[in-house]
CHARMM-style PDB file with segment names, atoms N, HN, CA, C and O in Angstrom:
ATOM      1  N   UNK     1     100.690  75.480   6.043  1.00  0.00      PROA
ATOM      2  CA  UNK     1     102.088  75.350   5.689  1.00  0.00      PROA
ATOM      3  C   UNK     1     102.226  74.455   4.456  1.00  0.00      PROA
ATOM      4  O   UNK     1     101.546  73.432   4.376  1.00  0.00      PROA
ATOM      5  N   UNK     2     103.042  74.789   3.541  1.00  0.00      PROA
ATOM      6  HN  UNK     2     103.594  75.620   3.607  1.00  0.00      PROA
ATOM      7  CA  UNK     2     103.156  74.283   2.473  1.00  0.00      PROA
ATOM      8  C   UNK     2     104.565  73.621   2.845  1.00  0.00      PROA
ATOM      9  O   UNK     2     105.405  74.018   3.653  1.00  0.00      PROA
ATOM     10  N   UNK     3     104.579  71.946   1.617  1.00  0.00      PROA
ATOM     11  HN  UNK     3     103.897  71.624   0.961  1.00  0.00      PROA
ATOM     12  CA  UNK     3     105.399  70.518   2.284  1.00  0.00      PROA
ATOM     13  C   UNK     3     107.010  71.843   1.930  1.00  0.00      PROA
ATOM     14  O   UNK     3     107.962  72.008   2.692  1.00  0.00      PROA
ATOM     15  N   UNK     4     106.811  72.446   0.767  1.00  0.00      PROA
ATOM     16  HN  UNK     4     106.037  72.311   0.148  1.00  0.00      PROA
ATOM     17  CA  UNK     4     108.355  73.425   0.807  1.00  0.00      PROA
ATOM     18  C   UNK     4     108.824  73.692   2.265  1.00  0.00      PROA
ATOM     19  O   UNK     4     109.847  73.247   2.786  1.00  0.00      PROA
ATOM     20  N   UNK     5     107.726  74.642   2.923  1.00  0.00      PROA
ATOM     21  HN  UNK     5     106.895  75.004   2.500  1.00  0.00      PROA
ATOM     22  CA  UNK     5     108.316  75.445   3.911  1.00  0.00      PROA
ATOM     23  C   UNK     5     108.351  73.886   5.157  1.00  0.00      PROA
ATOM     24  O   UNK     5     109.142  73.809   6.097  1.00  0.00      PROA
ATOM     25  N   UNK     6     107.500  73.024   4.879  1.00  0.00      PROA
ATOM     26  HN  UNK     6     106.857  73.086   4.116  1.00  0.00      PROA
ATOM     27  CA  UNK     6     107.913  71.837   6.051  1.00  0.00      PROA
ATOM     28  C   UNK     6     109.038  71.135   6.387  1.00  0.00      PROA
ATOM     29  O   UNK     6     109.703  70.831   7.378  1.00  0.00      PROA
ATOM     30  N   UNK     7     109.008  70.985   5.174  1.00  0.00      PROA
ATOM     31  HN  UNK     7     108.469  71.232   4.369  1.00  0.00      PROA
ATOM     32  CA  UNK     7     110.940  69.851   4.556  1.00  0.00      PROA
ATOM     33  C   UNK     7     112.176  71.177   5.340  1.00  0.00      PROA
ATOM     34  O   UNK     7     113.293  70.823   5.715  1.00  0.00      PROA
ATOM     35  N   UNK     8     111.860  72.136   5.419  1.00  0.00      PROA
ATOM     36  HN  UNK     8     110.952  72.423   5.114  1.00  0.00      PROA
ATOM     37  CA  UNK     8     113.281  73.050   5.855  1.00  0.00      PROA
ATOM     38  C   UNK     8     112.716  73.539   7.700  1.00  0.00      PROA
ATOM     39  O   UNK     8     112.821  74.605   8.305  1.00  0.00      PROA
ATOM     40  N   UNK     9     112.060  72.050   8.151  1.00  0.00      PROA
ATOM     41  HN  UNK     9     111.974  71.183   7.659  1.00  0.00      PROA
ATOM     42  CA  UNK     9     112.191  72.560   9.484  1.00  0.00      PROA
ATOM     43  C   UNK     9     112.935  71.419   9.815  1.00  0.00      PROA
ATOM     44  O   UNK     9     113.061  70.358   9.203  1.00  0.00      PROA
ATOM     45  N   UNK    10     113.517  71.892  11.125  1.00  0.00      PROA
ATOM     46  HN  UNK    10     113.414  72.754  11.622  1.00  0.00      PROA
ATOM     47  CA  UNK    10     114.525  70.955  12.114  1.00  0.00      PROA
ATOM     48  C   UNK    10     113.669  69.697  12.237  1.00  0.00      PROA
ATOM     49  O   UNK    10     112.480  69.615  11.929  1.00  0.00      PROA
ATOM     50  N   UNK    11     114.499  68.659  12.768  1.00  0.00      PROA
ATOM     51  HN  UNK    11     115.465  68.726  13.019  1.00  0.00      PROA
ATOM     52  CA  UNK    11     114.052  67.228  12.576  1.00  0.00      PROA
ATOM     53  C   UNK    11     113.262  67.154  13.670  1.00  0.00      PROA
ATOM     54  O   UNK    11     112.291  66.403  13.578  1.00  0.00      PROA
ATOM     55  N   UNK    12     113.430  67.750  14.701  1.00  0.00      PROA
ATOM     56  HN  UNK    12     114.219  68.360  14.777  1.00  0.00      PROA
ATOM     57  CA  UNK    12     112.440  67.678  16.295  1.00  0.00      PROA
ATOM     58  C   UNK    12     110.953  68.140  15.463  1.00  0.00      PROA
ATOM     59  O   UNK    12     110.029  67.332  15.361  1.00  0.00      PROA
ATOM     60  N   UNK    13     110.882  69.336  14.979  1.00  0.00      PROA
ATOM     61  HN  UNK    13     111.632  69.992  15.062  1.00  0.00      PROA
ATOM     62  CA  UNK    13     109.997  70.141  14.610  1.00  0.00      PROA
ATOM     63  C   UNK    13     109.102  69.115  13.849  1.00  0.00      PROA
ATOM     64  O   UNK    13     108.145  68.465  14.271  1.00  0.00      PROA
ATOM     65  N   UNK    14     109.687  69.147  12.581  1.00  0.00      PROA
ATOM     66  HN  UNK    14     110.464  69.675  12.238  1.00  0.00      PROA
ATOM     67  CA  UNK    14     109.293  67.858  11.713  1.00  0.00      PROA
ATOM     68  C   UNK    14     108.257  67.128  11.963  1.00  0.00      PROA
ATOM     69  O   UNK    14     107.149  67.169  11.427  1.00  0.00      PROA
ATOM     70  N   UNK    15     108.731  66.298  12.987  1.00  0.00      PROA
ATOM     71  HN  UNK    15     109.631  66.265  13.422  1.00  0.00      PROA
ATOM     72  CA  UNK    15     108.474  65.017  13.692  1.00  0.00      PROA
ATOM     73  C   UNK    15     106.932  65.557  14.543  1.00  0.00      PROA
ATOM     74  O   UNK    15     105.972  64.787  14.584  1.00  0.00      PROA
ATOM     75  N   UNK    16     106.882  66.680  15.059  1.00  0.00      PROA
ATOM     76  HN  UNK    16     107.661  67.305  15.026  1.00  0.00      PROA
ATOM     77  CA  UNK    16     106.086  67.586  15.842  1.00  0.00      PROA
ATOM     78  C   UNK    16     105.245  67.451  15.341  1.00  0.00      PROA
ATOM     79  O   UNK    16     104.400  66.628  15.692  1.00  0.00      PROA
ATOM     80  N   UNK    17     105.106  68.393  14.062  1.00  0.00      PROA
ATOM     81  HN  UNK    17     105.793  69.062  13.778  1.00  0.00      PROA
ATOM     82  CA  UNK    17     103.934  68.674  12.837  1.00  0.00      PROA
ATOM     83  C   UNK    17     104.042  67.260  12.418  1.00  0.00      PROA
ATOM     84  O   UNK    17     103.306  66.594  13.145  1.00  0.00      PROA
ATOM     85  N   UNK    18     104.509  66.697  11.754  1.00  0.00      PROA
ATOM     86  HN  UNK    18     105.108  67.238  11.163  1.00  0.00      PROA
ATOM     87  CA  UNK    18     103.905  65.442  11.120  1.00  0.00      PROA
ATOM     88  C   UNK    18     104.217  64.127  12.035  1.00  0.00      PROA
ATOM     89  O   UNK    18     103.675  63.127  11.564  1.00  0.00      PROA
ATOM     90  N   UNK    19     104.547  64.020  12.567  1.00  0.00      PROA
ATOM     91  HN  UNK    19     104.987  64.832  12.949  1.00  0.00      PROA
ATOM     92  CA  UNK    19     104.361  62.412  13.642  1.00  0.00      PROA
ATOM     93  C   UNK    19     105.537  61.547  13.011  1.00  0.00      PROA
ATOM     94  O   UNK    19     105.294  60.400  13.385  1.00  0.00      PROA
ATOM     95  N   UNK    20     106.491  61.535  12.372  1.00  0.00      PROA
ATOM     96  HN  UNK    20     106.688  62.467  12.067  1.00  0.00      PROA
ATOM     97  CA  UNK    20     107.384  61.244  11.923  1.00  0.00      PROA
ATOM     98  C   UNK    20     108.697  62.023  11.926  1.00  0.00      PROA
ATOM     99  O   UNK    20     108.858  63.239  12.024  1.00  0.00      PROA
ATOM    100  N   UNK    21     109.655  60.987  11.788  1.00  0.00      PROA
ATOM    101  HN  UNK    21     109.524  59.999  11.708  1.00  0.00      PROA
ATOM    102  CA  UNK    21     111.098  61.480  11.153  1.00  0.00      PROA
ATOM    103  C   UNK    21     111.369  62.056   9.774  1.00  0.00      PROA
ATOM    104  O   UNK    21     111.288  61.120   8.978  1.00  0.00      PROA
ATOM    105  N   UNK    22     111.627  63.078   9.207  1.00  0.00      PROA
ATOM    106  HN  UNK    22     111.692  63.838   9.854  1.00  0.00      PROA
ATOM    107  CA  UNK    22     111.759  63.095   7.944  1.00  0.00      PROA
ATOM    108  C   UNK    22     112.434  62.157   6.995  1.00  0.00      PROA
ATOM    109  O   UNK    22     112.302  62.088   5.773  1.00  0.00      PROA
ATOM    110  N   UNK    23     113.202  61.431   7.820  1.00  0.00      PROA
ATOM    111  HN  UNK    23     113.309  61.487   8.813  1.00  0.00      PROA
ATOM    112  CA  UNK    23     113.680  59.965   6.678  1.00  0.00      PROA
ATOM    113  C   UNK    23     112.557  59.261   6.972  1.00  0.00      PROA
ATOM    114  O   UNK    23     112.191  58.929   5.845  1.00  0.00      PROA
ATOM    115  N   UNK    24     111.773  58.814   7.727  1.00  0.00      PROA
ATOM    116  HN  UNK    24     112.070  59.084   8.643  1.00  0.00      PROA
ATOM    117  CA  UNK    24     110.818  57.719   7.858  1.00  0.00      PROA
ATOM    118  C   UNK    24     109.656  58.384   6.572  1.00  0.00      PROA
ATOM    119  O   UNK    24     108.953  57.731   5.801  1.00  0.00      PROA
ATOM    120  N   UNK    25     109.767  59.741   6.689  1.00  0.00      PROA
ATOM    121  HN  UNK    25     110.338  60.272   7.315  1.00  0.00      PROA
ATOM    122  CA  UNK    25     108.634  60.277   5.993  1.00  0.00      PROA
ATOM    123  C   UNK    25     108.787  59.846   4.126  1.00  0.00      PROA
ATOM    124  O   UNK    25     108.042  59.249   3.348  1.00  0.00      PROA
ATOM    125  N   UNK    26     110.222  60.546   3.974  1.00  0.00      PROA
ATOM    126  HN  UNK    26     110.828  61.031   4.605  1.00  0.00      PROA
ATOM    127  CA  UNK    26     110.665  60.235   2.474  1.00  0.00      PROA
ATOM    128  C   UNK    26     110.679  58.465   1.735  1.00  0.00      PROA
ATOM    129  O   UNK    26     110.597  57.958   0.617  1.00  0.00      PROA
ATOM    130  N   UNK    27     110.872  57.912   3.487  1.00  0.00      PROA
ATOM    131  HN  UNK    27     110.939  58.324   4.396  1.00  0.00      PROA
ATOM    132  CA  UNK    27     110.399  56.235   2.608  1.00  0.00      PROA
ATOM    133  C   UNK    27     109.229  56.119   2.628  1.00  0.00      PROA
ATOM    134  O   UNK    27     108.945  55.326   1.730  1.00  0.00      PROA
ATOM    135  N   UNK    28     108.003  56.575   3.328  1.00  0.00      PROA
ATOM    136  HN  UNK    28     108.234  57.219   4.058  1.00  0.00      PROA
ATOM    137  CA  UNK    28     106.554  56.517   3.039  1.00  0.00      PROA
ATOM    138  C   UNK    28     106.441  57.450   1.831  1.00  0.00      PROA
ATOM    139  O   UNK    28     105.676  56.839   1.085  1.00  0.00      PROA
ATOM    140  N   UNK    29     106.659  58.183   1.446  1.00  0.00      PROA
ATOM    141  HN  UNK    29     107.280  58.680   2.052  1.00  0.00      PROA
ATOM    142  CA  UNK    29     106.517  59.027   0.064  1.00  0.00      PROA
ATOM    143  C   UNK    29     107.268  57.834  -1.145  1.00  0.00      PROA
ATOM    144  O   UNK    29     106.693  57.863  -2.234  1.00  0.00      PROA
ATOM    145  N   UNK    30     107.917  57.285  -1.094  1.00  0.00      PROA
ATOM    146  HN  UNK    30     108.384  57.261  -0.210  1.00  0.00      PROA
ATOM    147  CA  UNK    30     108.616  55.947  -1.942  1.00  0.00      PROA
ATOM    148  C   UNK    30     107.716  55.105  -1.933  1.00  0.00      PROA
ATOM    149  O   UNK    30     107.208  54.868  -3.028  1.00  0.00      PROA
ATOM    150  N   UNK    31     107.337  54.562  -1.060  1.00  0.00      PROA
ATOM    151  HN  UNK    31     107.750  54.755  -0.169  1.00  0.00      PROA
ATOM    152  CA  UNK    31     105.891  53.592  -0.899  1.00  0.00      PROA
ATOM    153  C   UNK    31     104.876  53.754  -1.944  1.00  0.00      PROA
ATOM    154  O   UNK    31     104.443  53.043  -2.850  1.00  0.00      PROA
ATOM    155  N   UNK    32     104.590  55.214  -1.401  1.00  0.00      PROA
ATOM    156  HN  UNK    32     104.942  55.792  -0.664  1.00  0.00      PROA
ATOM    157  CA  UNK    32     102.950  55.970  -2.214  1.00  0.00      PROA
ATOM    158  C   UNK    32     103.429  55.688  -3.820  1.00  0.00      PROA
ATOM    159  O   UNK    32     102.944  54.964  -4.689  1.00  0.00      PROA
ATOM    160  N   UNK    33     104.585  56.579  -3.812  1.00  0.00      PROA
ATOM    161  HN  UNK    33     104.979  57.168  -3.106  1.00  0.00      PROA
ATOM    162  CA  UNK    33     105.165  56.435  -5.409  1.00  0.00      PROA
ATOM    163  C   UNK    33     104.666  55.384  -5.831  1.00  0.00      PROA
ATOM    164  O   UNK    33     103.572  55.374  -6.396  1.00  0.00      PROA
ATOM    165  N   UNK    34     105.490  54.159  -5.597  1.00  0.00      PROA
ATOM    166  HN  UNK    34     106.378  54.167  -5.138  1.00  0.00      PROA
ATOM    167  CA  UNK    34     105.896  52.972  -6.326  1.00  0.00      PROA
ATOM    168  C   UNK    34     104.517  52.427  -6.544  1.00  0.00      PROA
ATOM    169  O   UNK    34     104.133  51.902  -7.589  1.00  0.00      PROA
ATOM    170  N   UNK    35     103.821  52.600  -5.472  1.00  0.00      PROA
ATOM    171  HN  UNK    35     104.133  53.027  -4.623  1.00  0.00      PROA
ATOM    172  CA  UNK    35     102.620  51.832  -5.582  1.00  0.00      PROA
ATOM    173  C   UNK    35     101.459  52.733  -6.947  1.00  0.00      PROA
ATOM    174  O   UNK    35     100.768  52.218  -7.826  1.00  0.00      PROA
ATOM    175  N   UNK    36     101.608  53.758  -6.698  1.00  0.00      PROA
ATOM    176  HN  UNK    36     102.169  54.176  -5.984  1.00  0.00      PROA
ATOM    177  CA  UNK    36     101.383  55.104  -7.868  1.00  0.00      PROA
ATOM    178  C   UNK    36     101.222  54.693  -9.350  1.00  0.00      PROA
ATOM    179  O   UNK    36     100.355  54.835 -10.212  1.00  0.00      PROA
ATOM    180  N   UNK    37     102.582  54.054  -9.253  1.00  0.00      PROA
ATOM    181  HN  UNK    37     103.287  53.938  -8.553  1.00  0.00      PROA
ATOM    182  CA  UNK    37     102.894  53.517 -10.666  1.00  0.00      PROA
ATOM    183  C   UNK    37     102.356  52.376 -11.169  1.00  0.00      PROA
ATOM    184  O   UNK    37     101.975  52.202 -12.327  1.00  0.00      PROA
ATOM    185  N   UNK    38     102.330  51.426 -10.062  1.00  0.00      PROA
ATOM    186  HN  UNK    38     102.640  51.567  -9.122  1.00  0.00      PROA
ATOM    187  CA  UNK    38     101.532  50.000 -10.866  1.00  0.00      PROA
ATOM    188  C   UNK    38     100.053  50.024 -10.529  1.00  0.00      PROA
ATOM    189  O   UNK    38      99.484  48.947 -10.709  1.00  0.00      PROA
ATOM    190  N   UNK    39      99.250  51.107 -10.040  1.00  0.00      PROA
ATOM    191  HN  UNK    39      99.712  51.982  -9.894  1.00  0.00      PROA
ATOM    192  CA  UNK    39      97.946  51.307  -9.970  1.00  0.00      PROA
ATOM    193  C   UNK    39      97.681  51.615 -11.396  1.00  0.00      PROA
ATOM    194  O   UNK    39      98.411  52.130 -12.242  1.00  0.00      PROA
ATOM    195  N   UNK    40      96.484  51.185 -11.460  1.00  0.00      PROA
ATOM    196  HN  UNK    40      95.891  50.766 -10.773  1.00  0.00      PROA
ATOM    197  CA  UNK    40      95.498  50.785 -12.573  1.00  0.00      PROA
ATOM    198  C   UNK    40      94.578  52.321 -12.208  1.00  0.00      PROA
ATOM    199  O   UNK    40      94.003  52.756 -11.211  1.00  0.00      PROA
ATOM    200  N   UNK    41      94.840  52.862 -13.746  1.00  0.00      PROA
ATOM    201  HN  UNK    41      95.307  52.508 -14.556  1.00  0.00      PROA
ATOM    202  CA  UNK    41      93.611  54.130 -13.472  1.00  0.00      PROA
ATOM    203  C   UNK    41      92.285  54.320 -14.133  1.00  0.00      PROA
ATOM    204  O   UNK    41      91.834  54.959 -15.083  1.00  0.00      PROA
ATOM    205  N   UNK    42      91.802  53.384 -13.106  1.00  0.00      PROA
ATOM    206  HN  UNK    42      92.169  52.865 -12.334  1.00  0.00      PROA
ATOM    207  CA  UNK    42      89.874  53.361 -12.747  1.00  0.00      PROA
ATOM    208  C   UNK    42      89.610  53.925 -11.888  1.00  0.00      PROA
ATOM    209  O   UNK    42      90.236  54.114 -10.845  1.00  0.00      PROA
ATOM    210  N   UNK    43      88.597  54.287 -12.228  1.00  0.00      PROA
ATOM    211  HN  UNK    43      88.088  54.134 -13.075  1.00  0.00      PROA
ATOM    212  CA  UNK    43      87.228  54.756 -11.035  1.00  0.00      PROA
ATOM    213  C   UNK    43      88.011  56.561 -10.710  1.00  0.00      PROA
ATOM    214  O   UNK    43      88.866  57.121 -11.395  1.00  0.00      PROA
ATOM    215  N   UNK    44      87.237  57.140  -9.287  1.00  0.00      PROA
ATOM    216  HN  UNK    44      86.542  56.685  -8.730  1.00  0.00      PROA
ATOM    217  CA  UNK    44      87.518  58.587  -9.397  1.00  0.00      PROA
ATOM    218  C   UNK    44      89.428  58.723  -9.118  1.00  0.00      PROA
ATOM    219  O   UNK    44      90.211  58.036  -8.462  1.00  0.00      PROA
ATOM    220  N   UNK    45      89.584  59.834  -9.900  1.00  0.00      PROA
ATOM    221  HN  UNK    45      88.948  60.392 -10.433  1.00  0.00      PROA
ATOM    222  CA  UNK    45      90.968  60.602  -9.017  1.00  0.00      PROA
ATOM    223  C   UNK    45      91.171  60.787  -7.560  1.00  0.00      PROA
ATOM    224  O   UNK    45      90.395  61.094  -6.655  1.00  0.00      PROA
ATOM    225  N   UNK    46      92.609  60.476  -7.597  1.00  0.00      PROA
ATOM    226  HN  UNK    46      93.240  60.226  -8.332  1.00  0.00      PROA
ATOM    227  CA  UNK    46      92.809  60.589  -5.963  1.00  0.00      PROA
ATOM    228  C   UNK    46      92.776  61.817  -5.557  1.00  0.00      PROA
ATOM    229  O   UNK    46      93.045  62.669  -6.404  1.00  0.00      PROA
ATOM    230  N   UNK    47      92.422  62.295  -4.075  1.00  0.00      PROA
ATOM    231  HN  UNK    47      92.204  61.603  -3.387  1.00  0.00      PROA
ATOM    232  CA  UNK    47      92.769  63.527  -3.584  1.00  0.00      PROA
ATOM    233  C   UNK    47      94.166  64.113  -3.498  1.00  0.00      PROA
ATOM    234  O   UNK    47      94.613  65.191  -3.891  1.00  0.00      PROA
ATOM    235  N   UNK    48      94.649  63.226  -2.954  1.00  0.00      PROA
ATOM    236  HN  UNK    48      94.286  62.351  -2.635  1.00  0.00      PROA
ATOM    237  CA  UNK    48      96.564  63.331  -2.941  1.00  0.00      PROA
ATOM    238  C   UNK    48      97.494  63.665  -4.242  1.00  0.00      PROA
ATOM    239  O   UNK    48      97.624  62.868  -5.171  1.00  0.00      PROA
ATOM    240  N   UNK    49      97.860  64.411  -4.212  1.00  0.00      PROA
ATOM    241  HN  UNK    49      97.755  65.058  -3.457  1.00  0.00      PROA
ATOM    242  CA  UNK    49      98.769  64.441  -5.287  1.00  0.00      PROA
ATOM    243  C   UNK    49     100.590  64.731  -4.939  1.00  0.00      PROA
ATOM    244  O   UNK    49     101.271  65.546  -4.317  1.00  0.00      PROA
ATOM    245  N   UNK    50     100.808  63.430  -5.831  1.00  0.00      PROA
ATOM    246  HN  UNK    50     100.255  62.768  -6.337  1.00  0.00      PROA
ATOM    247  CA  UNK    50     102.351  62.985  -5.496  1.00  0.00      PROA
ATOM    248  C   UNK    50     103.520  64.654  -6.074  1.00  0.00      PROA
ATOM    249  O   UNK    50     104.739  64.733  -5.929  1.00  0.00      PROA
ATOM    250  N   UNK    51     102.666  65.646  -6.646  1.00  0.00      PROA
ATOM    251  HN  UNK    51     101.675  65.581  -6.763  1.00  0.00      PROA
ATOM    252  CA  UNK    51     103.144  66.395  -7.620  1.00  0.00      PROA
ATOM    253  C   UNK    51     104.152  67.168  -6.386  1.00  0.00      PROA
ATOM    254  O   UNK    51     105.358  67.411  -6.379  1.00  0.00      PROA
ATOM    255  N   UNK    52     102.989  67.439  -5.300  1.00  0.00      PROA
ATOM    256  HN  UNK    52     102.009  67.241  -5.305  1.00  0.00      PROA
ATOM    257  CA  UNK    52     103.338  68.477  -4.257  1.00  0.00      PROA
ATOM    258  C   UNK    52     104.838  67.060  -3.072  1.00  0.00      PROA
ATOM    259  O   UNK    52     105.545  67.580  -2.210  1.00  0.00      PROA
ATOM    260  N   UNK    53     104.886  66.374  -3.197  1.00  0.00      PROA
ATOM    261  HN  UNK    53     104.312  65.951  -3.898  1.00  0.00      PROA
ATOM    262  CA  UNK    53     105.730  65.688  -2.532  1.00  0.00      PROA
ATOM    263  C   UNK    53     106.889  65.656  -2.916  1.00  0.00      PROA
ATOM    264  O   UNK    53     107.560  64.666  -2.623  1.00  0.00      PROA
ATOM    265  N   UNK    54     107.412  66.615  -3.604  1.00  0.00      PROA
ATOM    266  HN  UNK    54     106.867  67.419  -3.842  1.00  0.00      PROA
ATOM    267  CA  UNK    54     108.745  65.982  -4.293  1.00  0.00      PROA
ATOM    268  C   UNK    54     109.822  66.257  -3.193  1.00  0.00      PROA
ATOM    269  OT1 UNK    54     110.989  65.905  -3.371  1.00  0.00      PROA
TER     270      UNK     54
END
């Protein structure tokens, strides 16, 4: 399942598949961000990419 088709399930569902609330989820995606930005880019690329989180 791609995060598109995830974000347009019901909040029970949501919570199901990912172990969270979808608001709890969008402030951990704010977290990753912010922290995103004042990381220093050394050493390898991350696996994660913030591209697919919007």
């Amino acid at each position: 399942m791609t995060y598109e088709q995830v974000k347009s399930l019901k909040s029970e569902n949501f919570k199901r598949l990912c172990g969270v609330r979808p608001n709890t989820f969008s402030k951990m995606v704010e977290v990753v961000r912010s922290q995103e930005r004042t990381k220093q880019k050394t050493g390898r690329p991350g696996k994660l990419s913030l591209v697919i989180l919007v």
